[in-house]
N, C-alpha and C positions, 0 to 999 in steps of 0.2 A: 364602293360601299363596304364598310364594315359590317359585323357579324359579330353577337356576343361568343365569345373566347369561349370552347369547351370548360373549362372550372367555371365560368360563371354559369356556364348552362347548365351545369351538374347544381349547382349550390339554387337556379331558377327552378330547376324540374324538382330539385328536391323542397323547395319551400313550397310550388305547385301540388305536389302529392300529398303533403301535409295537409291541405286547404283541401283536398280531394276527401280524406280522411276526416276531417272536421265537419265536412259538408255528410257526408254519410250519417256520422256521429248526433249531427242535428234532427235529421231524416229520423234517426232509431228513438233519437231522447222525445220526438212529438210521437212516433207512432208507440213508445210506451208512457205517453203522458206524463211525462217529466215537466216541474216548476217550468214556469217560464224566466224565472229568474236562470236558471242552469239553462237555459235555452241560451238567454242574452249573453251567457259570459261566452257561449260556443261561437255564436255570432260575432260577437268582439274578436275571440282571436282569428275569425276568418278575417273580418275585417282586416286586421291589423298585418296577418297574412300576403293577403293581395296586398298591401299599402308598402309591403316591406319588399313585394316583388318588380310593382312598380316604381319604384326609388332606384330600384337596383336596376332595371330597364331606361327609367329616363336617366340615369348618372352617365351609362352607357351610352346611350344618344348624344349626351352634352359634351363626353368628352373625347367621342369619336366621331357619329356620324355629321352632328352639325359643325365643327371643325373642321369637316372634311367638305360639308356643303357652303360653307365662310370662306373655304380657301378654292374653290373651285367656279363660285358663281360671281358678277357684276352686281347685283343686287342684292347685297348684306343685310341689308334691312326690311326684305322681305323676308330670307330663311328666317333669321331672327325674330318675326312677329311670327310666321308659320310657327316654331319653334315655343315661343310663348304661349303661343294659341293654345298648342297641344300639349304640354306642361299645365297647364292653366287647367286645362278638362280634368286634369288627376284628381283637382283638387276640391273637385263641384261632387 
């Protein structure tokens, strides 16, 4: 089983902290009654955030762990829909 590579977990934790910070940032702009338009754009970048972390986590799976579960298992076409399945959720 692979393991994301320390620089990638540096460059995860740090997009994580960011989205930590953003989320607070949302917390302070409703508890001072801030537009909801500057709500939604803080929102967007959390969004986009986690979207950017997740990409970065399944690339990681695609090109290590499930190669590594392709090359290891008799039934390819199950990892492969497993695999899809959970790619798939990212995107709901």
């Amino acid at each position: 089983m692979h393991y994301i590579d320390p620089f990638e977990s540096k460059e995860i934790l740090s997009r994580l902290k960011t989205t930590r910070g953003h989320i607070a940032g949302v917390e302070r702009m409703i508890e001072e009654e801030k537009t909801c338009e500057e709500i939604l754009v803080q929102l967007l970048a959390i969004r986009s955030s986690i979207q950017k972390v997740s990409a970065a986590v399944a690339q990681r799976y695609a090109n290590t762990c499930l190669l590594e579960a392709l090359e290891q298992r008799e039934n390819r076409q199950e990892v492969l829909n497993k695999a899809i399945e959970t790619i798939m959720k990212l995107t709901q």
